[in-house]
N, C-alpha and C positions, 0 to 999 in steps of 0.2 A: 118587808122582807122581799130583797130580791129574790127571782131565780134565776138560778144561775146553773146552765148545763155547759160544763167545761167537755172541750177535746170535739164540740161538733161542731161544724162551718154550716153555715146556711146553706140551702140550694140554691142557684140558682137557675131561673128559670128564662130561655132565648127565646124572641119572639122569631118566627119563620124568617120575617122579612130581612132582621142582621141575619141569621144563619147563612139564606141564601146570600145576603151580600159577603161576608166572610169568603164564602165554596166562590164567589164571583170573581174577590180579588186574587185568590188564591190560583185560580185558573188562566184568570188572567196574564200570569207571569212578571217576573222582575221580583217576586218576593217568596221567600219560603213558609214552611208552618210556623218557625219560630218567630219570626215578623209579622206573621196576621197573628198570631195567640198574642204575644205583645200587646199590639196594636189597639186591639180590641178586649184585651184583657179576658181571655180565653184561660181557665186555668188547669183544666183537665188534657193529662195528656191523648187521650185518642180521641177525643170528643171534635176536634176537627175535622180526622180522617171521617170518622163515622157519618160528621156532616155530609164530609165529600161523596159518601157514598151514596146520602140519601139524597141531596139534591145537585150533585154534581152534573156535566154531561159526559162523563167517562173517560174527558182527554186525561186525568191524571189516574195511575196507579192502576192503570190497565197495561199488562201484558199482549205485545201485537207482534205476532211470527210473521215473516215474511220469506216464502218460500221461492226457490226458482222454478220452472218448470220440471226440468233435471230432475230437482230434491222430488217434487209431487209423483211424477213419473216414476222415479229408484222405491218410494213408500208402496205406492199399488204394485209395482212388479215381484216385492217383496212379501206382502200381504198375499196374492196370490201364488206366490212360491209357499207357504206355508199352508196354503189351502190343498196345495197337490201334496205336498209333505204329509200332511195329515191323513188324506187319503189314502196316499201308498200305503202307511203307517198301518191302516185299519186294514186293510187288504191283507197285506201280510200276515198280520196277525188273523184274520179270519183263516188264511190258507195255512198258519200254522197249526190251529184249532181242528181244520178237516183233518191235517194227513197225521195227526194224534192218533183222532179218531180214528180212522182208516186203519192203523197200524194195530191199534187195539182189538177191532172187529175182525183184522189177516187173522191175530196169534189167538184169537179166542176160537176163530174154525179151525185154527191148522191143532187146535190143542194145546199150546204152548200157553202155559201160565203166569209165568215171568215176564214181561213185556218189556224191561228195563235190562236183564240180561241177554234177549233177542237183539235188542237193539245194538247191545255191546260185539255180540258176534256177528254180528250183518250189517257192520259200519262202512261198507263196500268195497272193502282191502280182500285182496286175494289171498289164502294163507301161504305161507312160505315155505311150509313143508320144516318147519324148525322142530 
């Protein structure tokens, strides 16, 4: 009796030295991933890339910016525009914390309870005698 295990393919197993030659040709140029999986009977789809990644030397499939001076310059001037933005920001907000305070501690000696109806009559309009 055979055994027979239907539905599973063999592994296959690369030795280093095709791998690296594959990422070699591949870098090389004049052919794509479809032509070295071909070639060499490569059958998985990302198992090239993967190669590329582990023995490549990074000229494929790296992302490379190239900046002018200009652009470098407009980023830091922007970056430290937001640094002083931030700062204002906190400033503000601290100086709007005191003069709460402040306003609290006037209407709490002067007696006044209300502190939200103070504020509505002493919005610094003159009345108009209406």
């Amino acid at each position: 009796m055979k055994n027979r295990v239907s539905g599973i393919k063999p592994a296959i197993r690369y030795s280093e030295a095709f791998k690296m030659q594959a990422v070699r040709e591949l870098e090389a140029g004049g052919t794509n991933y479809e032509q070295v999986k071909r070639k060499y009977g490569i059958r998985g789809d990302g198992t090239l890339q993967r190669w590329l990644g582990d023995y490549g030397t990074g000229r494929l499939g790296k992302l490379i910016r190239v900046e002018t001076p200009k652009e470098i310059n407009e980023l830091q001037r922007l970056k430290e525009r937001v640094r002083a933005l931030e700062t204002a920001l906190a400033d503000a907000n601290l100086d709007l914390v005191l003069e709460r305070e402040y306003v609290r501690l006037a209407c709490e000696r002067a007696g006044i309870k209300d502190v939200a109806e103070f504020k509505k009559k002493a919005d610094g309009r003159r009345p108009t005698g209406r």
